[in-house]
C-alpha positions in Angstrom: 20.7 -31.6 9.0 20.8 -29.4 5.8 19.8 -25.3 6.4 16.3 -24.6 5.0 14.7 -21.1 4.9 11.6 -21.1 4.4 9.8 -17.7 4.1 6.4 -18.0 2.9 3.3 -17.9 3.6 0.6 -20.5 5.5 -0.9 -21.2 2.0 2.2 -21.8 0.3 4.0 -23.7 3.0 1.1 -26.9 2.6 2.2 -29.1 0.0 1.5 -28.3 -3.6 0.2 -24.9 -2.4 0.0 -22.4 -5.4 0.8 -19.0 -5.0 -1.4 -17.3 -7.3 -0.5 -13.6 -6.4 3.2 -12.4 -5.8 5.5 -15.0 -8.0 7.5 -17.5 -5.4 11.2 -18.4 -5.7 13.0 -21.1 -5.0 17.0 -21.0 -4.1 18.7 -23.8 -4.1 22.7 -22.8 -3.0 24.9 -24.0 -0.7 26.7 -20.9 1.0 24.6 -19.2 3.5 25.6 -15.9 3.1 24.1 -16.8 -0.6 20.7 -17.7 0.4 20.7 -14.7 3.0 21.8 -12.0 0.4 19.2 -13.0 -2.0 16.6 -13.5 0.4 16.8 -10.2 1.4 16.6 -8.9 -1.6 13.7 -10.5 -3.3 11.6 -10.3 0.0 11.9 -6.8 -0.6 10.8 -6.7 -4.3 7.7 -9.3 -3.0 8.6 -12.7 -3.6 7.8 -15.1 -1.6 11.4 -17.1 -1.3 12.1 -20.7 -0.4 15.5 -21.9 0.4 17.4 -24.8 0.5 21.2 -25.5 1.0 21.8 -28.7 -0.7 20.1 -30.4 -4.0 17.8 -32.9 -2.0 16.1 -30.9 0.3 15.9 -28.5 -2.9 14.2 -31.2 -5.2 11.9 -32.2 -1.8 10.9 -28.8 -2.3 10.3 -28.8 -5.5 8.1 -32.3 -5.2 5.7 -30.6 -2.8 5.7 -27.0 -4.2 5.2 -25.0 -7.6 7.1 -22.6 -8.3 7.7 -19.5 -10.3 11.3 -19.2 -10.8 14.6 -21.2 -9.9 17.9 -19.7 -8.5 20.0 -22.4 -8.6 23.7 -23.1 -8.0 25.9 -24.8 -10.2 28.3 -26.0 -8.0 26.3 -28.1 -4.9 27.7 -30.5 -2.8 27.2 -34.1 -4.3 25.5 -33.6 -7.7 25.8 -30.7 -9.1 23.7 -28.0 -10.0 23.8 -29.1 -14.0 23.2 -32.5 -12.7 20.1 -31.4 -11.1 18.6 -29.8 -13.9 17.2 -33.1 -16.4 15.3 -34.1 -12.7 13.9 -30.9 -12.1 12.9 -30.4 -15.7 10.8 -33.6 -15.8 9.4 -32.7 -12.1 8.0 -28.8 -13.3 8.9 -29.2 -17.2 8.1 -25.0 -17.5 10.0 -24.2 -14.6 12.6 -21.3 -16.0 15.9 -22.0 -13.8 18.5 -19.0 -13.6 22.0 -20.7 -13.1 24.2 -19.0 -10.4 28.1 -19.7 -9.9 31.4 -18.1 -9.5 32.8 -20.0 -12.4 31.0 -18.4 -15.9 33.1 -20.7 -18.1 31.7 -20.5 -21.6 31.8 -24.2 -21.1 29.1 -24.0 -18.6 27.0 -21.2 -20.4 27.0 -24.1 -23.0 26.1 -27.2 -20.7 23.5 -25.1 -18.6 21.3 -23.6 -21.8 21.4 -27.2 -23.5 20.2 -28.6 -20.0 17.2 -26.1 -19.6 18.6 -23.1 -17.9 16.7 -20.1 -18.9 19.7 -17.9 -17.8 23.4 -17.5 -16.6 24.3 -15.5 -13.9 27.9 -14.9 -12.2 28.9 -14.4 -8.6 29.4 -11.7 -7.9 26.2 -10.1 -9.6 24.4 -6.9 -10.2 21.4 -6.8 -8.4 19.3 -4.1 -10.9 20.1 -6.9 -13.9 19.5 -10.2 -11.7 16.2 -8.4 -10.6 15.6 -7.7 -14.5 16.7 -11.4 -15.8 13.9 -12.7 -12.9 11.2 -10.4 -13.6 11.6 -10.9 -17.6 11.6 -15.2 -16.9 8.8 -15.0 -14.7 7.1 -12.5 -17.0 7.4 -15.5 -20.0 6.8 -18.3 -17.5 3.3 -16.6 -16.5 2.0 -16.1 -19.9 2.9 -19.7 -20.7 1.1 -21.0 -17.8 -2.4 -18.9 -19.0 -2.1 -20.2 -22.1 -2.4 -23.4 -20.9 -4.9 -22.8 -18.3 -6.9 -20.9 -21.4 -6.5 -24.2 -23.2 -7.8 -26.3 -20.0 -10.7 -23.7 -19.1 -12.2 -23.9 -22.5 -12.1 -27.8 -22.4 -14.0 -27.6 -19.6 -16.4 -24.6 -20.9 -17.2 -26.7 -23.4 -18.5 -29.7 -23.9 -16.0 -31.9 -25.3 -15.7 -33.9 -22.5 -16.3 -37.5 -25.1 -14.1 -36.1 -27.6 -10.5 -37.3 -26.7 -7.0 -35.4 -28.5 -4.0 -33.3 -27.4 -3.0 -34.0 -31.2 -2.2 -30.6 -33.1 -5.1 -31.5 -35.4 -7.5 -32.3 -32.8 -6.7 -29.2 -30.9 -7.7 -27.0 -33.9 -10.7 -29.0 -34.2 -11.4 -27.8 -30.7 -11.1 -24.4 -31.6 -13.2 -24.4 -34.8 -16.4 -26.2 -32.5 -15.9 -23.4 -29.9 -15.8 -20.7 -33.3 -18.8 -21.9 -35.0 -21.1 -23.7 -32.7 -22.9 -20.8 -31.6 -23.9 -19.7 -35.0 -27.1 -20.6 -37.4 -24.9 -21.4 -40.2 -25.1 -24.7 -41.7 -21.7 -27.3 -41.0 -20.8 -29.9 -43.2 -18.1 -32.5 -41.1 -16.1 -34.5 -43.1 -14.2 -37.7 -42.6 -13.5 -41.3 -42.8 -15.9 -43.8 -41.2 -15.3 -43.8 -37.7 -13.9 -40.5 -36.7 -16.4 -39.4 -34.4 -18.7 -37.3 -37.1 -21.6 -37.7 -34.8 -19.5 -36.9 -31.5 -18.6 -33.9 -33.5 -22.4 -32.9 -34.3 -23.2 -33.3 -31.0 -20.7 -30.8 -29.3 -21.9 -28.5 -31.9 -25.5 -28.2 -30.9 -24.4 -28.5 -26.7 -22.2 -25.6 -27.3 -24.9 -23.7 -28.9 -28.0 -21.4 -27.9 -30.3 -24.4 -29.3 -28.5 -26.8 -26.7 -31.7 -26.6 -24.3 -34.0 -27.7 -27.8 -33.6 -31.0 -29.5 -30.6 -33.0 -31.2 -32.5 -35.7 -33.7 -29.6 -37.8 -36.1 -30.8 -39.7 -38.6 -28.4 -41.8 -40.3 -30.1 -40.8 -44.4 -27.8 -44.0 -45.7 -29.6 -46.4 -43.3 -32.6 -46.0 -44.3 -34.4 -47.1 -47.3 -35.3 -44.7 -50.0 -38.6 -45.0 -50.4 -39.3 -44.3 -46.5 -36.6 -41.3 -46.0 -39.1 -38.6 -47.7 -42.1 -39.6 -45.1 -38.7 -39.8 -42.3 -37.7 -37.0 -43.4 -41.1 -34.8 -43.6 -43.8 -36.7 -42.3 -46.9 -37.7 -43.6 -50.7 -37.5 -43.6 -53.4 -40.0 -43.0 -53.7 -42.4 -46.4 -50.3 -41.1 -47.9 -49.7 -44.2 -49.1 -50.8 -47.9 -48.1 -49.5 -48.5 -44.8 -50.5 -44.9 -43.6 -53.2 -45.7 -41.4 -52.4 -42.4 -38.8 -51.0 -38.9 -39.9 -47.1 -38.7 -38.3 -45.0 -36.1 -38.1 -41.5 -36.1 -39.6 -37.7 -36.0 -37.7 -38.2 -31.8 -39.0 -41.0 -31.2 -36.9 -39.6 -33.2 -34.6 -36.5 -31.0 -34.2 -37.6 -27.6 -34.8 -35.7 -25.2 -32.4 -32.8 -27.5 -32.3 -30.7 -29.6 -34.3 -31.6 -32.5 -37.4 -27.8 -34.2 -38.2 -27.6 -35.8 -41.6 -25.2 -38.3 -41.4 -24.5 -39.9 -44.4 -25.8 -37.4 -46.4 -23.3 -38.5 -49.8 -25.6 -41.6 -50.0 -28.8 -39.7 -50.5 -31.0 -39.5 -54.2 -30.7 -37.1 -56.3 -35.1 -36.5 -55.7 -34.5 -36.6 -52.1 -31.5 -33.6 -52.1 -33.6 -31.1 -54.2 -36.0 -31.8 -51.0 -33.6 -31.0 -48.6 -32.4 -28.1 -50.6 -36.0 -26.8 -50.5 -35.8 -26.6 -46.9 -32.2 -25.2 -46.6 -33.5 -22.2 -48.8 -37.0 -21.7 -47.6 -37.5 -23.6 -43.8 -40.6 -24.6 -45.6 -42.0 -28.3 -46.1 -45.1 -30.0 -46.9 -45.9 -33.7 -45.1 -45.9 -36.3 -48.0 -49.5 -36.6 -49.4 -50.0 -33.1 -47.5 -51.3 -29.5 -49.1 -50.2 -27.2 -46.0 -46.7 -25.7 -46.0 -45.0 -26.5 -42.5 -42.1 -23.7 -41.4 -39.5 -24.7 -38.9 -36.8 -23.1 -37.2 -33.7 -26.1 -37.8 -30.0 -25.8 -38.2 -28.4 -29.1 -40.3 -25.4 -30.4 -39.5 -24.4 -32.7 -42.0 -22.2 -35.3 -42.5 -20.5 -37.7 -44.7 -17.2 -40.4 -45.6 -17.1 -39.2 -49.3 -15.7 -36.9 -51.1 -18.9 -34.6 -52.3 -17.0 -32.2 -54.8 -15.8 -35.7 -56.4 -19.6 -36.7 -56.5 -20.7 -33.6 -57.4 -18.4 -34.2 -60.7 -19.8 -37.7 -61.4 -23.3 -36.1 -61.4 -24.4 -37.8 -57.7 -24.5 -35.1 -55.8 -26.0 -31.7 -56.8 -23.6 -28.8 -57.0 -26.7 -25.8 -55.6 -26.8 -28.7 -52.6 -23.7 -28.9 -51.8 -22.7 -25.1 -52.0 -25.5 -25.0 -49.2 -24.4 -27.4 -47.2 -20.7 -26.1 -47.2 -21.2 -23.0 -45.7 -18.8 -24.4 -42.7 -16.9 -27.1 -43.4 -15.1 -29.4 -40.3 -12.7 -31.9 -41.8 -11.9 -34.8 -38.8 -8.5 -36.6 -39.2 -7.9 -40.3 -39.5 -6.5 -41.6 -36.4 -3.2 -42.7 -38.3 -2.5 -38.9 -39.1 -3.1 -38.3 -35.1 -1.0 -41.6 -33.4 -0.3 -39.4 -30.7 -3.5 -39.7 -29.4 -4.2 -43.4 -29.5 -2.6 -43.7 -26.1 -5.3 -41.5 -24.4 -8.0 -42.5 -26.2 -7.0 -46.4 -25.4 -7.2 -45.3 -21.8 -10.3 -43.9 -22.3 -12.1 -46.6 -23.4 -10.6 -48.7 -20.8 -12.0 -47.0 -18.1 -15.7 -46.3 -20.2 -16.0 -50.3 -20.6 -14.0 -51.3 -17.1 -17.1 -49.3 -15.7 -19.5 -50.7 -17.6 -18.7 -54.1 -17.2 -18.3 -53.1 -13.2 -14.5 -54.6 -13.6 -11.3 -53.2 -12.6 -9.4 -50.7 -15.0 -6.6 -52.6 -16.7 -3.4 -51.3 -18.5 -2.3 -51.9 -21.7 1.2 -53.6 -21.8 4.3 -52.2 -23.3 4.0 -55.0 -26.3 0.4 -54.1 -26.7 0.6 -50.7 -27.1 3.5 -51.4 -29.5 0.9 -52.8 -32.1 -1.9 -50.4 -31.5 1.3 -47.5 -32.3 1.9 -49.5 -35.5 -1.0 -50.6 -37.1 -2.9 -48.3 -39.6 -6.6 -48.5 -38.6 -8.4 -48.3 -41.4 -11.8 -48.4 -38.9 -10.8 -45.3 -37.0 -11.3 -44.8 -33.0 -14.6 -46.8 -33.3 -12.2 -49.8 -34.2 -9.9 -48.6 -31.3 -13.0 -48.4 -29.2 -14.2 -52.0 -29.9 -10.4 -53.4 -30.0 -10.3 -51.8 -26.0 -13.9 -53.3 -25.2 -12.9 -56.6 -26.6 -9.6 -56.3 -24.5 -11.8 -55.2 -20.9 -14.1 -58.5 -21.6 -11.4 -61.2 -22.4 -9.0 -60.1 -19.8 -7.9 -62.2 -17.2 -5.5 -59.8 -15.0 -5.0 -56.5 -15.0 -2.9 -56.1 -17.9 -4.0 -56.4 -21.8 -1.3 -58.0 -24.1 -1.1 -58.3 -27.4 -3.0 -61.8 -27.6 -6.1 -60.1 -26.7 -6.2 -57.7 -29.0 -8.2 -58.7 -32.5 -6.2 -60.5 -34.6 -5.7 -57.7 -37.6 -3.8 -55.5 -35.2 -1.4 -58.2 -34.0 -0.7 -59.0 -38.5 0.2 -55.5 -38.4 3.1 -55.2 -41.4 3.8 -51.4 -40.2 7.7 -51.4 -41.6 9.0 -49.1 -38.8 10.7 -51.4 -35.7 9.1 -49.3 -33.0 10.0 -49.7 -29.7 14.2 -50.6 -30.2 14.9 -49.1 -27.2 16.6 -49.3 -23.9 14.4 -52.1 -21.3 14.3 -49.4 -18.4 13.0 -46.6 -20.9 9.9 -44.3 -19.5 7.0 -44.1 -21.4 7.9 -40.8 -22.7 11.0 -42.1 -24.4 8.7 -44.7 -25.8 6.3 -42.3 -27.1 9.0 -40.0 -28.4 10.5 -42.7 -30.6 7.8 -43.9 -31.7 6.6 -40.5 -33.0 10.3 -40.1 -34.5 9.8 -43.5 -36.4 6.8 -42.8 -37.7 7.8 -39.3 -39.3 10.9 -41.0 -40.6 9.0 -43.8 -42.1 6.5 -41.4 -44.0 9.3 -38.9 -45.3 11.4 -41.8 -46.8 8.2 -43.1 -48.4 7.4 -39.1 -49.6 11.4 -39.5 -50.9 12.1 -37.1 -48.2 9.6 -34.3 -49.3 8.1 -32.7 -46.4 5.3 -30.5 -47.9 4.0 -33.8 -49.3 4.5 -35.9 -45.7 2.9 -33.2 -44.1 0.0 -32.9 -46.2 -0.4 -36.7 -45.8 -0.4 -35.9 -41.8 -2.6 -33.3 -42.4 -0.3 -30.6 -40.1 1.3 -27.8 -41.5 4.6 -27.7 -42.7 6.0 -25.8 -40.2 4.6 -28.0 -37.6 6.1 -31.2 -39.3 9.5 -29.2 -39.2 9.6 -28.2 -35.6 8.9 -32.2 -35.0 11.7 -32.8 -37.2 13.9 -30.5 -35.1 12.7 -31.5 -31.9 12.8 -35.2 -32.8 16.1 -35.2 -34.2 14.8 -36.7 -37.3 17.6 -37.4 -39.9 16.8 -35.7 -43.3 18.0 -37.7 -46.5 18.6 -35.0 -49.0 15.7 -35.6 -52.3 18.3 -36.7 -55.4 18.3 -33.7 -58.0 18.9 -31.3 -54.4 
């Protein structure tokens, strides 16, 4: 049976215990006198060191442990220590891994940095500069990890929890709700139909100090002209023919809190110098009234068109929309953010697999093939209602392509996503697919990235570091 040394303490000899105070190590060698030299050593610098002789009672280990830092030998009985390393990435992907050997061959310098080695070291080794390499690594490995535990506490400080993305763009988004949702200021949202304005809206007032007062949406484009005033502001007794009882308007009804527009492009041009009125003053009379009512509201606004275009055209006033663009949030289509259709399908699944009281079913490889390609013009709600439509006509536990709505399945999308090896993992999938899709738009932007990443609203330097990591193929632009 292969030598293991465990020492460690009770907490972090259960399986995936996490040592939160001094780092742990992992060794992974084959000669004893190894393991027992650098034991020593580190114990007395306070790690907390776990051993292993051979690379599968290493990579058990590894399954049932974190860990801060790797030692790891390059050459290990049966697969080698380079062999190991493409396992061990995709177990603990942030895992830095110090290499250690007796043969420091520029060769294997090479082959061990390109495989995810953080460092090099050669038997024999200098113990003040191996102590220095593992500090420095675990240094960088623990500020990475509270980044990301940053990122997952202020999910979970916030509420966010219906709002689905790990997209670049939706993770900004996140930030700006967090920024500006304890202020008074006035927020315009922007963005195609079906983006999630309201969703938006909402984590805006639950994240601020009104959260406890009320939310009232009124969708202005919904309702009909000549009924939004009273709506709107109320009315008294005999305002007008069907008045038979004084009522007060969605204003009243959310002072202290929250009135969301949505809509708001569609609204007359007599209707926004009301609302401007109130942006400027918190004053408003009911219609038919005398007395001047004073609330305490913040507007969230909201709209599919573009207002400075309006604005031009002379149907939307300019003093309006300067007030109502105090913050703006601009939501992304979900064809800028494909990346996220996968978790948002998954989402839905389970909402609707709940709500129907079914079992949770999958979405096949095929399906989710279409739902990467096609466009949709409609957004996540048409995602949404594409995934209900799936939980309701299913008849096993997996959803394929036939039960998705027929526009999805005519999909034209040119790239041929999905040419890939039959035993692929989902990742590989996902990582082509990405690939295929940034190709696709830079050919179609004759290979000009400023303009491709404008189209997938990211930065530029963000669409390049895809490009690198992606291995996209760059066609030089004819005139370059």
């Amino acid at each position: 049976m292969p030598e293991t040394t465990e020492v460690a303490s009770e907490q972090a000899a259960k399986p995936g215990a996490r040592i939160v105070g001094d780092p742990r190590i992992l060794i992974i060698d084959d000669e004893a006198a190894i393991r027992e030299s650098l034991d020593t050593l580190l114990t007395l610098e306070g790690f907390v060191i776990n051993a292993a002789a051979d690379g599968p009672t290493g990579m058990d280990l590894l399954a049932r442990n974190e860990y801060d830092l790797l030692l790891l030998d390059l050459a290990l009985p049966g697969e080698s220590g380079i062999d190991l390393l493409p396992r061990i990435k995709e177990m603990q992907p942030n895992l830095p891994i110090i290499m250690i050997t007796a043969f420091g061959t520029v060769n294997n310098v090479v082959d061990a940095i390109r495989a995810g080695a953080e460092n090099f070291v050669q038997k024999p080794w200098d113990n003040e500069k191996l102590l220095a390499d593992i500090r420095a690594a675990i240094a960088r490995h623990r500020a990475e990890e509270e980044v990301v535990q940053l990122k997952r506490t202020l999910k979970q400080r916030y509420n966010f929890s219906n709002i689905v993305g790990k997209s670049d763009p939706m993770l900004r988004l996140f930030d700006l709700i967090a920024q500006v949702a304890p202020s008074r200021s006035t927020v315009l949202i922007q963005g195609e139909s079906g983006t999630g304005k309201e969703l938006i809206a909402k984590a805006l007032h639950a994240n601020s100090p009104r959260r406890d007062r009320p939310f009232v949406p009124v969708n202005t484009g919904a309702v009909p002209s000549d009924l939004l005033e009273s709506t709107l502001f109320g009315h008294v007794k005999g305002a007008f023919t069907s008045a038979v009882t004084a009522k007060k308007g969605l204003f009243e009804v959310a002072n202290g809190g929250t009135l969301f527009l949505d809509e708001i492009g569609t609204m007359s041009l007599d209707m926004q110098a009301k609302i401007l009125r109130v942006l400027q003053d918190r004053r408003f009379m009911h219609l038919g009234g005398t007395q001047e009512i004073q609330v305490d509201v913040r507007i969230i606004a909201a709209t599919n068109v573009n207002l400075q275009d309006a604005v031009r055209e002379g149907r939307f006033r300019e003093d309006l929309f300067y007030r109502l663009n105090v913050i703006c949030l601009e939501l992304p289509s979900l064809r800028s953010r494909r990346e996220d259709v996968p978790l948002l399908a998954s989402h839905f699944l389970k909402l609707y697999a709940r709500e129907n009281g079914t079992p949770e079913p999958t979405l096949s490889p095929e399906a989710l093939r279409v739902m990467m390609e096609y466009e949709w013009p409609g957004n996540v709600r048409e995602l949404e209602n594409a995934m209900e439509r799936g939980v309701v006509l299913a008849t096993s536990q997996t959803i394929t392509p036939d039960l998705l709505p027929a526009q999805l399945t005519g999909s034209t999308y040119t790239a041929s996503i999905l040419d890939h090896e039959p035993n692929a993992s989902l990742f590989d999938v996902m990582e082509e697919i990405e690939r295929r899709i940034i190709a696709d738009r830079l050919e179609r932007c004759h290979w000009n990235q400023t303009e491709a990443a404008e189209y997938f609203k990211i930065p530029l330097s963000t669409l390049n570091q895809k490009i690198k990591r992606l291995n996209v193929e760059i066609k030089k632009r004819k005139g370059d």
